[in-house]
Backbone bond lengths (Angstrom), bond angles and torsions (degrees), N, CA, C in turn:
res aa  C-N    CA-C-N  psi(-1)  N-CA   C-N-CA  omega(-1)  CA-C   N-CA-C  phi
1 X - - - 1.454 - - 1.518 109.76 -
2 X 1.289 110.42 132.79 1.480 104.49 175.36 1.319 110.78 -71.17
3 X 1.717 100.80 -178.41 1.609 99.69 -176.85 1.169 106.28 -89.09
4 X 1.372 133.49 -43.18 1.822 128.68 160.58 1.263 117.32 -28.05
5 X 1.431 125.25 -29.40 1.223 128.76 -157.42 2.011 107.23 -98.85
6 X 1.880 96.17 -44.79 1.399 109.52 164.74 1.492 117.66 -57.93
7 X 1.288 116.57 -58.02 1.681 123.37 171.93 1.525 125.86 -62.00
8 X 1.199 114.77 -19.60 2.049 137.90 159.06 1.812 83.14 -16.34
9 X 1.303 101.58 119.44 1.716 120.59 143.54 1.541 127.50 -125.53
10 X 1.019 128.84 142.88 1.435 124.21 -170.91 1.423 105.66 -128.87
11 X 1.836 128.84 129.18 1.078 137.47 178.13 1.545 113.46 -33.32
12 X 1.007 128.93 152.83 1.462 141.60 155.79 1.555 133.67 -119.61
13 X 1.327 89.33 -25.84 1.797 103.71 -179.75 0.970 100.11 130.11
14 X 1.291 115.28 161.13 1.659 122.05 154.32 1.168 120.79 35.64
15 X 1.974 111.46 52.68 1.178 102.07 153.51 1.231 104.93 89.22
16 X 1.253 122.74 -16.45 1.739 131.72 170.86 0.833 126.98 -85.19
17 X 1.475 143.48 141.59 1.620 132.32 177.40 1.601 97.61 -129.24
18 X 1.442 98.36 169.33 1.695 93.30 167.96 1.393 97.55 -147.64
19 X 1.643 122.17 151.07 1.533 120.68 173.26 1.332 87.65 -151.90
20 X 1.741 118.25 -140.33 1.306 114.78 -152.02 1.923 74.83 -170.78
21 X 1.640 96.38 148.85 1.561 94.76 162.54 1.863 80.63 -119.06
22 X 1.446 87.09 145.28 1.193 95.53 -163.60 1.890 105.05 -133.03
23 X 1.452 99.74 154.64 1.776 109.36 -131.07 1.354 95.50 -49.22
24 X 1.379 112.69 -156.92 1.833 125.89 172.44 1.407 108.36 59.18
25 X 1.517 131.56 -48.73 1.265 121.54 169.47 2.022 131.15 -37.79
26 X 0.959 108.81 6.02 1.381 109.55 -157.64 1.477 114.11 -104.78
27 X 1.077 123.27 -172.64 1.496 113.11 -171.84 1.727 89.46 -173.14
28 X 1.354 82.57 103.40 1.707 106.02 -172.66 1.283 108.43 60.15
29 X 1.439 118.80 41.58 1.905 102.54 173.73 1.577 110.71 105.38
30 X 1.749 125.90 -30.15 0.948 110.54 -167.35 1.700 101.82 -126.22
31 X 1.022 142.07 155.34 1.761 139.88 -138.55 1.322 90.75 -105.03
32 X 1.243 110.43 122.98 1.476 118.68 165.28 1.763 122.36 -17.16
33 X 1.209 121.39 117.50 1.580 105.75 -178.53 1.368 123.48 -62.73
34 X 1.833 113.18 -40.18 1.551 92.74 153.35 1.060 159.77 45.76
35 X 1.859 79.04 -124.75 1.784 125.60 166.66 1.447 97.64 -86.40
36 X 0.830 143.87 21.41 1.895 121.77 145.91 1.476 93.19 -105.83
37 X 1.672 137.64 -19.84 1.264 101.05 -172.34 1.775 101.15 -99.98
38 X 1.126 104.85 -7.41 1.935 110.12 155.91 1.579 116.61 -35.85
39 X 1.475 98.44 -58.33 1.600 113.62 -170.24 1.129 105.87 -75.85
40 X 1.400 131.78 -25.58 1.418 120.35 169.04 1.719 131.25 -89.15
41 X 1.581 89.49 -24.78 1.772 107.58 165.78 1.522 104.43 -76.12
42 X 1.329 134.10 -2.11 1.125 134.67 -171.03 1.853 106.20 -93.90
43 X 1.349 88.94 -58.84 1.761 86.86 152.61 1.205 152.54 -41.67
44 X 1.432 92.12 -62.38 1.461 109.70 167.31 1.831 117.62 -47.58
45 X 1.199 115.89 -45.72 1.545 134.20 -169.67 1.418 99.46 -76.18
46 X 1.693 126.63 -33.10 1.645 124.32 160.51 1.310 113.76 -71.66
47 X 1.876 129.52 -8.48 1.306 112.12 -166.40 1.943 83.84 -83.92
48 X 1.058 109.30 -14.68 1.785 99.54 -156.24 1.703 102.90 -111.63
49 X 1.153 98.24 -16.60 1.852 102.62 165.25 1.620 85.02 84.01
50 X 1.208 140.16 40.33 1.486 121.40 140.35 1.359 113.79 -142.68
51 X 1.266 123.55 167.21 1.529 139.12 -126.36 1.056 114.21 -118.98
52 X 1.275 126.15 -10.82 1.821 132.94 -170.89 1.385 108.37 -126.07
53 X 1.314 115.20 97.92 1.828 112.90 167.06 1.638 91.55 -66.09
54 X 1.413 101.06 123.76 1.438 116.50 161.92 1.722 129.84 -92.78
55 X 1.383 116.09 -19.22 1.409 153.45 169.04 1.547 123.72 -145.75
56 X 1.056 95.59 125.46 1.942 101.28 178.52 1.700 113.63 -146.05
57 X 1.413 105.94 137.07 1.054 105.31 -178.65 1.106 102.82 -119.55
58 X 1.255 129.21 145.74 1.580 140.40 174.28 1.320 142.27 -134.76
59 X 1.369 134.06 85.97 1.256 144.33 -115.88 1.752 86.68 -119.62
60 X 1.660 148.56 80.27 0.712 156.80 160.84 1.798 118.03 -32.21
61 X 1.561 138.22 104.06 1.001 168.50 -166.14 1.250 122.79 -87.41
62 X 1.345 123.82 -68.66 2.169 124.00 162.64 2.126 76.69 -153.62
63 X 1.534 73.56 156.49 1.399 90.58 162.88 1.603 124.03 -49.07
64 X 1.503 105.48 152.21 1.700 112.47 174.47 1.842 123.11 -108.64
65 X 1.481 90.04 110.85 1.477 98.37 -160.34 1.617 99.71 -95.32
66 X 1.092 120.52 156.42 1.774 131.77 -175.46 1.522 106.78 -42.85
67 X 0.943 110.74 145.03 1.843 93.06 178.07 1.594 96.01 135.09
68 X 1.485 95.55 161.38 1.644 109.79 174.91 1.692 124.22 -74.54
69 X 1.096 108.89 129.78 1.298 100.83 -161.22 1.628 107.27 -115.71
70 X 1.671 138.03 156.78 1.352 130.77 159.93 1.085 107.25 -102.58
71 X 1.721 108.46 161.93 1.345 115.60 -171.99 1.596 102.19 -133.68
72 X 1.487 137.28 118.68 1.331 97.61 175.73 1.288 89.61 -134.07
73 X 1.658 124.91 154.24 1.011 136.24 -152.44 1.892 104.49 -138.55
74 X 1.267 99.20 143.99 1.755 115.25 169.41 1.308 121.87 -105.17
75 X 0.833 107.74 129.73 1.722 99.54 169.50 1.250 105.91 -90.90
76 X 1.581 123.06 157.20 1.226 107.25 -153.23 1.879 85.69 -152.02
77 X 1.393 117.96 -9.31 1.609 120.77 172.38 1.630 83.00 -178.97
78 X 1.876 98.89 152.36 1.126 116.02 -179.69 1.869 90.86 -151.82
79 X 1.501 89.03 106.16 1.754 104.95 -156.20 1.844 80.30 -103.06
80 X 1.856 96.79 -173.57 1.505 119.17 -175.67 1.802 96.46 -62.65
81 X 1.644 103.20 -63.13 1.470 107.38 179.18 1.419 131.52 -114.92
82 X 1.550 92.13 -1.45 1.359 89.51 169.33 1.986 117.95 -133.84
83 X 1.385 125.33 150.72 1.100 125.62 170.22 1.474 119.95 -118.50
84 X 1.301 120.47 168.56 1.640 110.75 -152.81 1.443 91.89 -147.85
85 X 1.234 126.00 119.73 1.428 131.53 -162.96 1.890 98.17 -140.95
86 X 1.780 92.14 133.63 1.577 87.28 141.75 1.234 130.97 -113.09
87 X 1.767 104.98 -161.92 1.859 83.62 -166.70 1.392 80.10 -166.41
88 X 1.403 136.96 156.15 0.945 165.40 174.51 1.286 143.14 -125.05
89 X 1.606 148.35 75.12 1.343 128.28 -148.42 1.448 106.96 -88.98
90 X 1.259 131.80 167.37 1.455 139.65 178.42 1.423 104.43 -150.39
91 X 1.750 120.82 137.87 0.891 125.31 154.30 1.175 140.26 -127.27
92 X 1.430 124.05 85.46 1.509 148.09 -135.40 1.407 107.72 74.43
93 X 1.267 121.17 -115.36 1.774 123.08 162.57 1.770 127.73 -97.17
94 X 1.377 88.35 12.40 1.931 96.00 173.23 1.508 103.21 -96.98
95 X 1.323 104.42 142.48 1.589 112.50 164.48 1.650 107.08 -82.55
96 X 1.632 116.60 153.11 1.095 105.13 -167.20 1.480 92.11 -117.71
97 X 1.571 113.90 -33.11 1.842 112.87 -146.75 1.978 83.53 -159.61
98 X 1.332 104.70 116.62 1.926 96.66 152.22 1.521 99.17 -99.63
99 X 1.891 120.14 135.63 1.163 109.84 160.79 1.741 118.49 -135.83
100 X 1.459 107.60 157.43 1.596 102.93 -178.11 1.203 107.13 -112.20
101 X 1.069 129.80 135.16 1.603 143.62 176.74 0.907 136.60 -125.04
102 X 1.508 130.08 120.77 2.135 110.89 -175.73 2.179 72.91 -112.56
103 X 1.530 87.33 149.93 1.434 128.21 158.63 1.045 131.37 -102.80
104 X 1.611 134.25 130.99 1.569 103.72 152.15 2.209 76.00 -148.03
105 X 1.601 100.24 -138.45 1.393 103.89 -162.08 1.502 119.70 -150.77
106 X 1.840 94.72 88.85 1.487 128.22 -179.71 1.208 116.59 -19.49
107 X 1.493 122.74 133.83 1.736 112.81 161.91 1.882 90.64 118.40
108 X 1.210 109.38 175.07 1.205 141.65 -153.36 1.883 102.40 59.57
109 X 1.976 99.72 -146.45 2.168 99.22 -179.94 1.151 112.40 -64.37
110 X 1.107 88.77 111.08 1.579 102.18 161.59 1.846 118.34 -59.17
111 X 0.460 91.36 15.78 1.896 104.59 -178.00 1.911 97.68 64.09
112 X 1.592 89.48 -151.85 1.373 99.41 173.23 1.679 107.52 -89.98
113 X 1.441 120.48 142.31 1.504 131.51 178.59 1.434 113.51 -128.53
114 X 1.255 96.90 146.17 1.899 113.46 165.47 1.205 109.57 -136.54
115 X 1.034 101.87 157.55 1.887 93.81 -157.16 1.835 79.14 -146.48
116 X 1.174 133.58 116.47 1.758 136.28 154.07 0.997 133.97 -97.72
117 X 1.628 131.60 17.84 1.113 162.15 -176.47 1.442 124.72 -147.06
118 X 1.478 142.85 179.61 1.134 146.90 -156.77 1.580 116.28 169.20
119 X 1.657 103.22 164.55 1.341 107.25 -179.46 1.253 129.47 -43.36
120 X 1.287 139.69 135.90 1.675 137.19 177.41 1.951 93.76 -59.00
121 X 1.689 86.01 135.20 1.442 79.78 169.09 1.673 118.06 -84.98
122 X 0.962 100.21 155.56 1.858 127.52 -156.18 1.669 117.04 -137.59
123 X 1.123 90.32 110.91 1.808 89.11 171.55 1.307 106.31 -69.18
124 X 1.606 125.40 153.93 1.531 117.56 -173.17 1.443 107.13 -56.20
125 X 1.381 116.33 169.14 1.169 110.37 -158.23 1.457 103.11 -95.72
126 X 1.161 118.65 -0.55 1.610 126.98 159.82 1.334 104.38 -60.85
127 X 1.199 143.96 -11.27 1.137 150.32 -160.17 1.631 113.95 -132.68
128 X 1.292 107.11 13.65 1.288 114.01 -170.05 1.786 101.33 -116.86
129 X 1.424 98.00 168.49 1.661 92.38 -176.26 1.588 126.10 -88.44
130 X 1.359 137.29 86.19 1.805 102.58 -160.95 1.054 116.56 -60.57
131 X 1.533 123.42 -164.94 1.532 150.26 161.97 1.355 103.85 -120.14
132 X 0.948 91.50 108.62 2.096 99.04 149.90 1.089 104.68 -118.87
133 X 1.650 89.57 154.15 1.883 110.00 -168.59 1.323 107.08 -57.40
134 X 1.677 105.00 167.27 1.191 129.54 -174.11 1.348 104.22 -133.37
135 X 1.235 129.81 -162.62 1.752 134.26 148.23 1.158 113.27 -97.87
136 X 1.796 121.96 -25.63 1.591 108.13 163.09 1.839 86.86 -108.50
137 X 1.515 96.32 -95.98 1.315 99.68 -171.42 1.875 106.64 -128.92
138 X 1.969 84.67 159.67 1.686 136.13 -14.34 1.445 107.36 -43.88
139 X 1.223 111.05 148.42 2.227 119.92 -173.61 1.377 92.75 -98.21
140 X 1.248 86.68 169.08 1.565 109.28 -166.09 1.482 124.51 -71.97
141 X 1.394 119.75 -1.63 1.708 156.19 123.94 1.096 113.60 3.55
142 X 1.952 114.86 -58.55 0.992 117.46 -169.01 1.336 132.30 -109.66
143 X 1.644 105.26 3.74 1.463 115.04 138.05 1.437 139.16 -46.68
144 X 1.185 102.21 -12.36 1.642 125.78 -173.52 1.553 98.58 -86.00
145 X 0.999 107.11 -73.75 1.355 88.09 163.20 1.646 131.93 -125.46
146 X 1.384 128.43 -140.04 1.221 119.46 178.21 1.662 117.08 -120.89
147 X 1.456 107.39 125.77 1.642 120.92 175.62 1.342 106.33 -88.84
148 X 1.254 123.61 138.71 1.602 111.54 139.33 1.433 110.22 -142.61
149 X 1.416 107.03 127.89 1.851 121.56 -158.90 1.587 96.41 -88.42
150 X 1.721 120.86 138.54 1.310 101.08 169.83 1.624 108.77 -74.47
151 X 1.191 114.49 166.73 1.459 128.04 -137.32 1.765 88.75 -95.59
152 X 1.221 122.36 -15.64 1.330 102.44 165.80 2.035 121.33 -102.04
153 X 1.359 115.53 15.57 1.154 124.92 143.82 1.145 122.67 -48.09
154 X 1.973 109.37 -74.36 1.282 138.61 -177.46 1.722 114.36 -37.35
155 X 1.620 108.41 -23.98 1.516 124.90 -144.19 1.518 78.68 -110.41
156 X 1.301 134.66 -24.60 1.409 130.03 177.66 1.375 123.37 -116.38
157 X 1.442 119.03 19.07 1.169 151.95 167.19 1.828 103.34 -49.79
158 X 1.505 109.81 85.88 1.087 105.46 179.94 1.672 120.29 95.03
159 X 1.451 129.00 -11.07 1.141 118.06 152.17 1.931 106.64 -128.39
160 X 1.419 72.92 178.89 1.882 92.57 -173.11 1.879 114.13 -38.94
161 X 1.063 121.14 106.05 1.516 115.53 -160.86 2.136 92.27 -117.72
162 X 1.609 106.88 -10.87 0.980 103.58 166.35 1.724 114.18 105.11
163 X 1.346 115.50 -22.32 1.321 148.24 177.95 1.206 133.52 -149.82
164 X 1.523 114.37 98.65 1.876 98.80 175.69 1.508 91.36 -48.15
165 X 1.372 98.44 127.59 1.890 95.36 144.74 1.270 96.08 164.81
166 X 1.728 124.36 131.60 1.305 136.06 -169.75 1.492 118.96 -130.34
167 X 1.323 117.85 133.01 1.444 96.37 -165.83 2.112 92.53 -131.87
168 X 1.052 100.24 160.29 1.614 103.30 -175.07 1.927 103.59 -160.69
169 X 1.598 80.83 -174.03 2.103 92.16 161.80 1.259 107.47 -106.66
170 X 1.471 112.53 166.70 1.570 106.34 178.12 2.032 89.88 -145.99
171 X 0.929 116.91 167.56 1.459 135.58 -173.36 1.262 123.58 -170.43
172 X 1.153 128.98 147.97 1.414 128.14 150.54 1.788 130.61 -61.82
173 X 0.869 127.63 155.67 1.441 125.85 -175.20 1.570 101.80 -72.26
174 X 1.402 114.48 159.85 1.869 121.78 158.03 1.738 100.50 57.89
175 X 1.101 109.11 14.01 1.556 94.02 -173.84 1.307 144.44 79.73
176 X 1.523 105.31 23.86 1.192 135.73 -132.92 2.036 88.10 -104.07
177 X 1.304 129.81 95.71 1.161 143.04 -174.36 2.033 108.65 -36.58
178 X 1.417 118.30 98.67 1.771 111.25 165.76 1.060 105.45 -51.07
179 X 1.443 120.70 111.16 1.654 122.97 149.29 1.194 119.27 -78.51
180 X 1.599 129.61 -154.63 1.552 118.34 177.90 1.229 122.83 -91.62
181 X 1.269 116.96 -13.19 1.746 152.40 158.43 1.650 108.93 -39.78
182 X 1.595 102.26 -60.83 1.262 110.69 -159.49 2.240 102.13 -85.17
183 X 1.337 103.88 -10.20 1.052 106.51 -179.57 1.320 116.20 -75.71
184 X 1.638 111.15 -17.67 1.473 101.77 178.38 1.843 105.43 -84.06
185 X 1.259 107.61 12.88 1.601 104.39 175.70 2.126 97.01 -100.37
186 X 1.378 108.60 -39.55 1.324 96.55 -179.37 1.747 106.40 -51.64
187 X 1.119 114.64 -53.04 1.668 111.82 -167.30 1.681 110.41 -44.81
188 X 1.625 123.97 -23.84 1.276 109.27 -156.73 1.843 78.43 -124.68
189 X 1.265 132.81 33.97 1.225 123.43 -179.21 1.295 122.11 -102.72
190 X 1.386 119.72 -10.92 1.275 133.83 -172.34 1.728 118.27 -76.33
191 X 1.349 161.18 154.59 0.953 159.76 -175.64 1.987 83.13 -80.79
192 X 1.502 101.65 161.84 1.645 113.13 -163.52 1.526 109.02 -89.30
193 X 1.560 132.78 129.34 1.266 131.35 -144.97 1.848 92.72 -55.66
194 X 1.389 100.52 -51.30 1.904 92.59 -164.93 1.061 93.26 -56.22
195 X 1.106 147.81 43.15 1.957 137.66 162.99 1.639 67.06 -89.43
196 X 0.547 150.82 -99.82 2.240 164.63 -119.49 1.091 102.57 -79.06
197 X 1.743 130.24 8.07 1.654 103.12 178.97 1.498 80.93 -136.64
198 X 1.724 121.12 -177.33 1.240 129.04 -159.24 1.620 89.55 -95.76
199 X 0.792 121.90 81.78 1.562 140.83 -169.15 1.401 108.16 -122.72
200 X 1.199 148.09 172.62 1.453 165.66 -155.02 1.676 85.98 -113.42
201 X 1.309 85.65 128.33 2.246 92.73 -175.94 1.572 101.11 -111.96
202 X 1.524 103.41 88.59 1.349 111.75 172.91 1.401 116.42 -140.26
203 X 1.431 143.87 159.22 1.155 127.38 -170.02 1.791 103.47 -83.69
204 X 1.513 98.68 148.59 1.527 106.69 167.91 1.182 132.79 -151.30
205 X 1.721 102.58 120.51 1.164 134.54 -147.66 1.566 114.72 -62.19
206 X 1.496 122.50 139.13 1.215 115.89 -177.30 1.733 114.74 -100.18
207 X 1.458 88.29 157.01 1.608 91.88 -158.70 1.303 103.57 -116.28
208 X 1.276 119.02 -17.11 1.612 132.20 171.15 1.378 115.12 -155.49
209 X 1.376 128.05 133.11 1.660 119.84 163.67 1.705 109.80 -134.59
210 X 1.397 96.07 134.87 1.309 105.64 -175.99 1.710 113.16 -127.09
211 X 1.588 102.16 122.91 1.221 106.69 -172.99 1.771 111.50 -118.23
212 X 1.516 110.31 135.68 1.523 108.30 165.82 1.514 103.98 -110.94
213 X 1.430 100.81 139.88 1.496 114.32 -171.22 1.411 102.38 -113.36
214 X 1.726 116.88 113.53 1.648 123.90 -160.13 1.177 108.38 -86.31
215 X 1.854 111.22 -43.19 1.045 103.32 175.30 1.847 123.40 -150.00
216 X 1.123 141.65 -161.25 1.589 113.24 157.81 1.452 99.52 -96.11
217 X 1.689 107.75 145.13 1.615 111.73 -174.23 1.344 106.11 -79.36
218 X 1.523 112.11 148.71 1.509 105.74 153.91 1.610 125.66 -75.79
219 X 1.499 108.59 -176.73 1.086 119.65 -171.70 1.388 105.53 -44.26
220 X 1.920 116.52 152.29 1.717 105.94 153.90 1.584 111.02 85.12
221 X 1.438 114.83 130.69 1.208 148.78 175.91 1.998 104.93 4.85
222 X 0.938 113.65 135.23 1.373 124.48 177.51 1.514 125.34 -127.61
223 X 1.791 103.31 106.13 1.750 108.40 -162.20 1.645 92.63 -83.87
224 X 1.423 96.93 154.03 1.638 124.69 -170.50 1.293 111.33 -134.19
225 X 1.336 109.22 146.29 1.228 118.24 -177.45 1.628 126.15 -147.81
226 X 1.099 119.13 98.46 1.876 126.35 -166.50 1.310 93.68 -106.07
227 X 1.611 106.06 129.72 0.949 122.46 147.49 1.282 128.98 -127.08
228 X 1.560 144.82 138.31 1.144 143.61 159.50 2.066 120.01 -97.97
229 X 1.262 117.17 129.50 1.187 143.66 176.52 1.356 125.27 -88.47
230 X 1.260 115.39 -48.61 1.332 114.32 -163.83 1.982 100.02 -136.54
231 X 1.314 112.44 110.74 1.545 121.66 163.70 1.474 100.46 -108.23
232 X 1.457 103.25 112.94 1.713 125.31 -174.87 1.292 118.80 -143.72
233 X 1.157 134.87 142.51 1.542 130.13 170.24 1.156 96.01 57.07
234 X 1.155 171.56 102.53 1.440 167.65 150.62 1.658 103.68 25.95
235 X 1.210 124.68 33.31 1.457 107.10 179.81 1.547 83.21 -132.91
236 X 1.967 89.15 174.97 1.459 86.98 172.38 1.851 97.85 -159.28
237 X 1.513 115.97 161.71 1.540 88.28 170.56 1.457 99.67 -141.10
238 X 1.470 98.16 163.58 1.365 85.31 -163.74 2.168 84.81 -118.34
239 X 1.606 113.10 163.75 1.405 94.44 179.74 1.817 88.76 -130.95
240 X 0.700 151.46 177.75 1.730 151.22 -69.26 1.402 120.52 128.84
241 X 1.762 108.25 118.25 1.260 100.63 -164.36 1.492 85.04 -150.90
242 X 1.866 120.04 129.83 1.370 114.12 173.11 1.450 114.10 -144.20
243 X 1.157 92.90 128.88 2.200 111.49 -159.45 1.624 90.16 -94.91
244 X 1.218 110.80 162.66 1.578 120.64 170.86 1.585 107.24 -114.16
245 X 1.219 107.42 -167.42 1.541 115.89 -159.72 1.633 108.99 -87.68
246 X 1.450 110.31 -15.63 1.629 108.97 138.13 0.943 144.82 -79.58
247 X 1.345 113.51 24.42 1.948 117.46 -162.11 1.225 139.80 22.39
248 X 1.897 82.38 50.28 1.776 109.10 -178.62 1.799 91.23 -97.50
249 X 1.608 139.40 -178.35 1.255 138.92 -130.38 1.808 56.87 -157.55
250 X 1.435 114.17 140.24 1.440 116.25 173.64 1.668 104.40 -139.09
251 X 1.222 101.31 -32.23 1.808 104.07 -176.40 1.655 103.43 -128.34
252 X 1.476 114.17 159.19 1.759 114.56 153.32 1.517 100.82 -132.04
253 X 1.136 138.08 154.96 1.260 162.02 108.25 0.902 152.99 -49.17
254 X 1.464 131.11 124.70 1.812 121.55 165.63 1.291 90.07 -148.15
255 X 1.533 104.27 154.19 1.766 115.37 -168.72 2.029 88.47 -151.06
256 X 1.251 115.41 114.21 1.768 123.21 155.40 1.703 98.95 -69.81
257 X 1.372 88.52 113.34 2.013 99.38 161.28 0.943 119.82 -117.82
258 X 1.542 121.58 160.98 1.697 127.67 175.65 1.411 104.62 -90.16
259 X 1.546 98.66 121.76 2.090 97.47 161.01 1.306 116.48 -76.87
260 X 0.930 108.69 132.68 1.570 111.85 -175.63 1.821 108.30 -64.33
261 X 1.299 103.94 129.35 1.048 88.33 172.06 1.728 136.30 -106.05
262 X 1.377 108.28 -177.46 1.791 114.77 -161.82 1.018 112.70 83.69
């Protein structure tokens, strides 16, 4: 199933939407965070009639299990270019995700730019390692779409590499075009930086993710880059950076996670 097709919401009335997270997305049982906050930024951006989440916040609620889900959304400002919506998912009577979003609609001058940074360097991605699914890991998540880890991540996969921080390609399956929608699934698609440092190898759960979307990507492969800085108090965050196949900067990231503890 494509991801347009997985993230699909359809009006209900009043501010309501309804879609479905729909199976294979998951990673051990529970749906990529992502793609559940796709499906709900997807709403939100139809309650206001424009197309580019430019900021999103996503405050994760209980896990998202296969099944039909509601979405209902507020508008909360309806500016010249931008609109600011919330949104809420539910599945039956559990909350799944609260999220806040301003919209408006990417593309034309970009004004004036400086840019002091750049893509992680990357061997082509023919040269990179994939993931195909597993039943835990890699989970079945990443059949959905396409990873490829540079090959000296993969090689520190689980011991001291000196730095959480992992960088790869990411894509959609079949050729299936990243819009700005689908970019809030690249930011949370990556395996979690402490997978790469001599860290405790357990999954850890996100408690918020916040994405700014710079620009819409062009065609073709999209390099990524996670890094984490600070493991404190049992939390940790990791921040997120994804260039397109012009080595334009299209998304940023930051996500608060739980370290597992013991």
């Amino acid at each position: 199933m494509s991801f347009a097709a997985a993230s699909r919401v359809v009006s209900a009335g009043d501010g309501t939407w309804e879609g479905e997270i729909a199976p294979g997305w998951d990673i051990v049982g529970n749906a990529d965070g992502g793609y559940l906050a796709a499906i709900a930024a997807r709403a939100a951006g139809m309650a206001v009639g424009r197309p580019d989440p430019v900021t999103v916040t996503t405050h994760f609620l209980a896990p998202g299990r296969p099944g039909p889900v509601t979405i209902s959304t507020t508008i909360l400002k309806e500016g010249r270019r931008f609109s600011t919506v919330g949104a809420t998912m539910t599945a039956g009577d559990k909350r799944v995700l609260t999220l806040l979003g301003s919209f408006g609609e990417l593309g034309g001058d970009a004004g004036v730019e400086r840019v002091d940074s750049g893509p992680p360097q990357l061997p082509p991605p023919e040269e990179c390692v994939p993931l195909e699914p597993t039943d835990t890991f890699p989970p079945p998540f990443v059949g959905r779409v396409e990873l490829r880890l540079h090959p000296d991540a993969v090689a520190n996969l689980g011991h001291a590499s000196g730095r959480p921080r992992v960088t790869g390609w990411f894509r959609l399956r079949d050729g299936e075009p990243v819009d700005t929608m689908a970019l809030l699934v690249a930011v949370d698609a990556f395996p979690p930086t402490v997978f790469f440092a001599d860290l405790p190898f357990a999954w850890v759960p996100t408690l918020e993710l916040t994405t700014h979307v710079r620009a819409r990507p062009a065609p073709g492969w999209l390099a990524c880059s996670f890094t984490t800085r600070f493991i404190t108090g049992g939390f940790l965050e990791e921040d997120g950076e994804v260039w397109d196949s012009t080595g334009r900067l299209v998304a940023q990231s930051r996500q608060l996670a739980l370290m597992p503890r013991g």
